[in-house]
C-alpha positions as CSV (number, residue, x, y, z in Angstrom):
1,X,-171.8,-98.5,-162.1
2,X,-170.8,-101.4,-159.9
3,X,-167.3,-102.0,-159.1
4,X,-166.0,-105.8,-158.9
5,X,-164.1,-106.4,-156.9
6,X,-161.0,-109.0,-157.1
7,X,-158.9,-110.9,-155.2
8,X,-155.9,-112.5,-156.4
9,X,-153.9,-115.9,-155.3
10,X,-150.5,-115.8,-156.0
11,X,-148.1,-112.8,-157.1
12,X,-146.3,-114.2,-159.9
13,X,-146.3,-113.9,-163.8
14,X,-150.4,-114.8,-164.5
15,X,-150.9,-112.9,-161.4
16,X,-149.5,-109.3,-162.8
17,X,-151.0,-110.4,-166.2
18,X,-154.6,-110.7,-165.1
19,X,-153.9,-107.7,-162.9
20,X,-152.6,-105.5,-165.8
21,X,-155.4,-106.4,-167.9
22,X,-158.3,-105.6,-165.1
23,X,-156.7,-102.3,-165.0
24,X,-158.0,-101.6,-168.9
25,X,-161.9,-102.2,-167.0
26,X,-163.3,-99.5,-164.7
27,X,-165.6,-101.9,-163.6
28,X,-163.1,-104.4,-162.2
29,X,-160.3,-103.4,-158.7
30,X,-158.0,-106.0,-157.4
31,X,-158.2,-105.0,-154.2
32,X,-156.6,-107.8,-152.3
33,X,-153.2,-110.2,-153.5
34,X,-151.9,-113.3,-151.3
35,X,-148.2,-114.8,-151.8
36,X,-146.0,-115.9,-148.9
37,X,-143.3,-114.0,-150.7
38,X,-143.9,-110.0,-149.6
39,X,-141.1,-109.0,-152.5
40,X,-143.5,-110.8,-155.3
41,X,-146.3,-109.3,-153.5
42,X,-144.9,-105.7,-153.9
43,X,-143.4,-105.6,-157.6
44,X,-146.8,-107.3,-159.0
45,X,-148.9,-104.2,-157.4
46,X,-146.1,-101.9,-158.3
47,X,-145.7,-103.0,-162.1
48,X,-149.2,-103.9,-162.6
49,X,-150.2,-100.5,-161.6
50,X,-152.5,-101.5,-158.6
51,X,-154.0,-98.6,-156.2
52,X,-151.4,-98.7,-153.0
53,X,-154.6,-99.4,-150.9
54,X,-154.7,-103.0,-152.4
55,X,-154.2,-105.4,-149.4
56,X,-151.5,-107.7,-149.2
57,X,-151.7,-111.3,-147.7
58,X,-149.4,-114.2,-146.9
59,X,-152.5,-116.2,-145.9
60,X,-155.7,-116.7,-148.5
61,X,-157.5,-117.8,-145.6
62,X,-157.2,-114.6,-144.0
63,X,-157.8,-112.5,-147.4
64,X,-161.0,-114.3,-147.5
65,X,-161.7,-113.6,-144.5
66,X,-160.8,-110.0,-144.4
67,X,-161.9,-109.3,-147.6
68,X,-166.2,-111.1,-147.6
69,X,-167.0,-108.9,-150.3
70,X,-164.7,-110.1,-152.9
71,X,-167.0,-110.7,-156.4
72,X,-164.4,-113.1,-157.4
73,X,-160.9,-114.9,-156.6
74,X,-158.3,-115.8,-159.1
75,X,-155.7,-118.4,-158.7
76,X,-152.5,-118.0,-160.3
77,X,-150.2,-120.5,-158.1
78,X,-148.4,-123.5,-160.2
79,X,-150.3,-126.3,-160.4
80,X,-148.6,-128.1,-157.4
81,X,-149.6,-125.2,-155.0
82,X,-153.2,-125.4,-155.7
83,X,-154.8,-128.3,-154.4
84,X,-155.2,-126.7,-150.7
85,X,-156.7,-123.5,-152.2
């Protein structure tokens, strides 16, 4: 089976939502979460339950460029940090 594998943008509510629900696939990892805040970062792969491994970011730039085999990116900023990602 092929894993896919996920990045997310922004550490907030959505964020540990769609990362809690991937959890119920064994087909999907988040591997890789981006938020300028390292605290949000933290409790989201804490209370999600995300492997420790999963990269951290303050930079999406550099999660996409670490990270050129992500299947997929989800961004769960507020509407008025989105329009540079």
């Amino acid at each position: 089976m092929t894993t896919c594998k996920i990045g997310l943008i922004g550490a907030g509510g959505r964020s540990g939502q769609y990362a809690t629900y991937y959890q119920d696939y064994d087909d999907i990892e988040v591997v890789a979460m981006v938020d300028p805040i390292e605290e949000h970062r933290k409790l989201t792969i804490k209370n999600a339950g995300l492997k420790p491994d999963c990269k951290e970011y303050s930079d999406w730039l550099k999660m996409l460029d670490d990270n050129q085999d992500l299947d997929g990116v989800i961004i769960t900023t507020p509407k008025i940090g989105r329009a540079h990602v």
